[in-house]
MMTF fields as JSON, N, C-alpha, C and O atoms, coordinates in Angstrom:
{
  "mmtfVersion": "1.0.0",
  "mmtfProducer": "UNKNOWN",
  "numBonds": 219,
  "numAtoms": 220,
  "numGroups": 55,
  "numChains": 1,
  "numModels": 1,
  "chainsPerModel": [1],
  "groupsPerChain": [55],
  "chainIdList": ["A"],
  "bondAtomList": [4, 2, 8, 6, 12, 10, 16, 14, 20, 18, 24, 22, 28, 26, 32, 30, 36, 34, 40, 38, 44, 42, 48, 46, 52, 50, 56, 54, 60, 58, 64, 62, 68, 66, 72, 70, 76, 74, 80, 78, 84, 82, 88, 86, 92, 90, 96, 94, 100, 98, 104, 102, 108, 106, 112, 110, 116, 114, 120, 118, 124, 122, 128, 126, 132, 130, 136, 134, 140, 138, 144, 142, 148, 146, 152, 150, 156, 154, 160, 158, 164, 162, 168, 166, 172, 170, 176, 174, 180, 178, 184, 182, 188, 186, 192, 190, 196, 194, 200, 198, 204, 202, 208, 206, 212, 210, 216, 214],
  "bondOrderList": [1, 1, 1, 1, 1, 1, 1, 1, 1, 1, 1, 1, 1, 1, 1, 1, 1, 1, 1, 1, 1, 1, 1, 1, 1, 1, 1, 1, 1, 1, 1, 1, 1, 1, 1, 1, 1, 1, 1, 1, 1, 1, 1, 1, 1, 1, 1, 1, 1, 1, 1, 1, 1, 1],
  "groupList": [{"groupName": "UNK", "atomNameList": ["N", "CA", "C", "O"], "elementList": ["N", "C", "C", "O"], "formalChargeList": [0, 0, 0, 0], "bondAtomList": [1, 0, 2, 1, 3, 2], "bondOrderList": [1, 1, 2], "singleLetterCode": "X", "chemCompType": "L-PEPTIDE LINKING"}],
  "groupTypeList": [0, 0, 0, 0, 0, 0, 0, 0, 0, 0, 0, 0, 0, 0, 0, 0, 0, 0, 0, 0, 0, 0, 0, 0, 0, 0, 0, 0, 0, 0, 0, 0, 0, 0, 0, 0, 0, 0, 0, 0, 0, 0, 0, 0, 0, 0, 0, 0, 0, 0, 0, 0, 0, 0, 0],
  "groupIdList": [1, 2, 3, 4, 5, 6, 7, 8, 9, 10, 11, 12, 13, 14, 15, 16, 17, 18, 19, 20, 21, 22, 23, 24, 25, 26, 27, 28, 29, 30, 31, 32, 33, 34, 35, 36, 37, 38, 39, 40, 41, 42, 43, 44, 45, 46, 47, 48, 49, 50, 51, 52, 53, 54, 55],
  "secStructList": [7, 7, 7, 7, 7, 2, 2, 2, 2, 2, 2, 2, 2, 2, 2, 2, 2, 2, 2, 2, 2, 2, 2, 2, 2, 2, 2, 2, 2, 2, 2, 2, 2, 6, 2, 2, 2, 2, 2, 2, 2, 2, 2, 2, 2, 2, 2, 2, 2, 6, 6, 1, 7, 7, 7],
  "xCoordList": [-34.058, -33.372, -34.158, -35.375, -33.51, -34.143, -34.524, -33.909, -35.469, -36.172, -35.118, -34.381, -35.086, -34.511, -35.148, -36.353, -34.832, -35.131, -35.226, -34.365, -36.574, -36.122, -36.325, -35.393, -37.196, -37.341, -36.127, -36.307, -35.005, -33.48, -32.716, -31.89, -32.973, -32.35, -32.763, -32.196, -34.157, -34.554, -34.199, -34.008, -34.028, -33.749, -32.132, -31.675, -31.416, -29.752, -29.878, -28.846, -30.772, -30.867, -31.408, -31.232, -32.219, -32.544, -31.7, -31.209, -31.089, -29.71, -28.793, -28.626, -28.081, -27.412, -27.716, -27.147, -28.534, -29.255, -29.073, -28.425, -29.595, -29.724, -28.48, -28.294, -27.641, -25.761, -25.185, -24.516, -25.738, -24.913, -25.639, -24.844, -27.046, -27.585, -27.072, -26.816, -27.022, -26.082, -24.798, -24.316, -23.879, -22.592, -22.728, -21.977, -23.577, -23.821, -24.34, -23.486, -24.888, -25.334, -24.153, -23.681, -23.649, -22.306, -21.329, -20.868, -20.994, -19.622, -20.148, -19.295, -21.516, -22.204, -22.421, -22.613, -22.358, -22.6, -20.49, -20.025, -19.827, -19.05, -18.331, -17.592, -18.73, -18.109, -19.016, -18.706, -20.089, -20.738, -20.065, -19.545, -19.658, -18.766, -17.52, -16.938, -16.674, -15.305, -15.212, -14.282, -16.291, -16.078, -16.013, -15.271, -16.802, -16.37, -14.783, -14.107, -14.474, -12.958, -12.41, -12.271, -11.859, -10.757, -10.819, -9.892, -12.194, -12.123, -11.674, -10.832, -12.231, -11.991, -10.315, -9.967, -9.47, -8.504, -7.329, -6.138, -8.266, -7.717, -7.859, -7.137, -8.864, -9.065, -7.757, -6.997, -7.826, -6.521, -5.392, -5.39, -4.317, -3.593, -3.149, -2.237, -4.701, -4.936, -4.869, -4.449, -5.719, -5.974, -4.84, -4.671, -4.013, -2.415, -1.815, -1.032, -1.957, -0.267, -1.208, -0.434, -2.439, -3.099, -2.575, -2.302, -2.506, -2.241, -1.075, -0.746, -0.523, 1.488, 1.458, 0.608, 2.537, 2.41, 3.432, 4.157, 3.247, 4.1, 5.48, 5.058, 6.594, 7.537, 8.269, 9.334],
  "yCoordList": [41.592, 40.312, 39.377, 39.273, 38.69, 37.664, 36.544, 36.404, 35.803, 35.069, 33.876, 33.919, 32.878, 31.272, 30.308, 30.221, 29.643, 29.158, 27.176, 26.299, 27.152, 25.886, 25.042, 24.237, 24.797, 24.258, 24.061, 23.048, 24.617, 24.427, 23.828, 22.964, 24.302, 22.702, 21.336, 20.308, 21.727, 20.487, 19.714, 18.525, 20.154, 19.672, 19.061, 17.995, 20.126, 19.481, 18.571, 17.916, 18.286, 16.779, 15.798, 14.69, 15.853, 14.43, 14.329, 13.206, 15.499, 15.004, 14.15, 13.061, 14.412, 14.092, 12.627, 11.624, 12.689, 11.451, 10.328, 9.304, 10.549, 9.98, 9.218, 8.008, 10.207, 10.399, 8.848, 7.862, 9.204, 8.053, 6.87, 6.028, 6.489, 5.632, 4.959, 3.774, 5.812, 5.067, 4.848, 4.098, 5.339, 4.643, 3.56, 2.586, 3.761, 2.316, 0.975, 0.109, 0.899, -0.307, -0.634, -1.749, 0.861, 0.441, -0.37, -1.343, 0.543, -0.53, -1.913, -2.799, -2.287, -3.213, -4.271, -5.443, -3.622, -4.965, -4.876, -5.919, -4.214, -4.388, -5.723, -6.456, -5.94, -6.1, -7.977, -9.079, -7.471, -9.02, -9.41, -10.445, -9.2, -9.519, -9.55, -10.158, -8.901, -9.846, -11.13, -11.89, -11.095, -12.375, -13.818, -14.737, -13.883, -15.197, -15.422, -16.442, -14.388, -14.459, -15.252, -16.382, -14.584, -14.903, -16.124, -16.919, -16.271, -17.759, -18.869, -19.732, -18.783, -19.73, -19.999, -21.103, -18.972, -18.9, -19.195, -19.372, -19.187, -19.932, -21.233, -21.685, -21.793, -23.495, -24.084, -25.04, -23.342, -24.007, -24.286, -25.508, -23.698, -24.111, -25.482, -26.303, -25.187, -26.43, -27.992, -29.044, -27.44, -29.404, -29.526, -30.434, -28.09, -28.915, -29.492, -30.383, -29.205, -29.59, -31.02, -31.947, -31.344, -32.674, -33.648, -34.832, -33.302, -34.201, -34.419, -34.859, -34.398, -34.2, -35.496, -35.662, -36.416, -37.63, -37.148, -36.156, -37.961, -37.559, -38.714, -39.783, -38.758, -39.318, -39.677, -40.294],
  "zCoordList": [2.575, 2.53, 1.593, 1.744, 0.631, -0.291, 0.683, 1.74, 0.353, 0.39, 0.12, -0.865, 0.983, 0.737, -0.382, -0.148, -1.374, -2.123, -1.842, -1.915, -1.544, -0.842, -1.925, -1.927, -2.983, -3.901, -4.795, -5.47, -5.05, -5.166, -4.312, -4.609, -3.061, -1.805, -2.048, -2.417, -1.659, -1.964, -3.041, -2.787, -4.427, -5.907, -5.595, -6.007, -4.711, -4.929, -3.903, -3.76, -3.128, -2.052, -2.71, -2.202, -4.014, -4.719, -5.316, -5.432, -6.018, -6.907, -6.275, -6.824, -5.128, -4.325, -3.95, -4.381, -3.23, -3.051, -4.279, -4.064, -5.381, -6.563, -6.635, -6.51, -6.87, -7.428, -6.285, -6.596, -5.1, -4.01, -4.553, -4.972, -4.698, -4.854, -6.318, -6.528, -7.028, -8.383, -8.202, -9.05, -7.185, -7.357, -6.022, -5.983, -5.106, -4.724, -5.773, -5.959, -6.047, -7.187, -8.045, -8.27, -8.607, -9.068, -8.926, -9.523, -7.535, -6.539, -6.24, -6.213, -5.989, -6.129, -6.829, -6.505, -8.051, -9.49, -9.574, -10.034, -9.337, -9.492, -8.881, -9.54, -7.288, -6.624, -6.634, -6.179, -7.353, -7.734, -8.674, -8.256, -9.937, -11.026, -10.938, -11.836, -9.819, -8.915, -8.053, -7.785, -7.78, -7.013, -7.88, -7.53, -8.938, -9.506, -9.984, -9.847, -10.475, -10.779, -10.473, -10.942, -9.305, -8.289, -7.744, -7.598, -7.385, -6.733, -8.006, -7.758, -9.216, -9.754, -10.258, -10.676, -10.165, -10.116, -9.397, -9.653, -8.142, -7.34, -6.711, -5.822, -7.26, -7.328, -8.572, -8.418, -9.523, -10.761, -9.839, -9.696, -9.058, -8.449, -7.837, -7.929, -6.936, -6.12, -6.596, -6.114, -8.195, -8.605, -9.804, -10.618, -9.59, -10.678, -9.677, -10.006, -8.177, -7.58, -7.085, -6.849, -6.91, -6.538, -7.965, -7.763, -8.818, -10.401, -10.308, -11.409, -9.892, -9.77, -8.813, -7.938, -9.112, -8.629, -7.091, -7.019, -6.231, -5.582, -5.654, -6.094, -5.424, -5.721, -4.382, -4.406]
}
């Protein structure tokens, strides 16, 4: 019976590891660079219908 190769496990568990840790930061900086958006987009609304006289 061959022998288990743990030094190849081990190698595809840092890979692995690695791989999640970069698409965390990812989804991360992503999800930091959505948030200004939207909000400011949604203040414009607000201070057209305040400028509008009311009648």
């Amino acid at each position: 019976m061959a022998t288990p190769n743990y030094g190849y496990e081990k190698r595809q568990k840092e890979l692995a590891k690695k791989k999640k840790k970069e698409e965390k930061l990812k989804e991360k900086a992503q999800r930091k660079a959505g948030e200004g958006g939207p909000e400011g987009q949604d203040d414009a609304p607000e201070q057209a219908s305040q400028d509008t006289p009311a009648t």
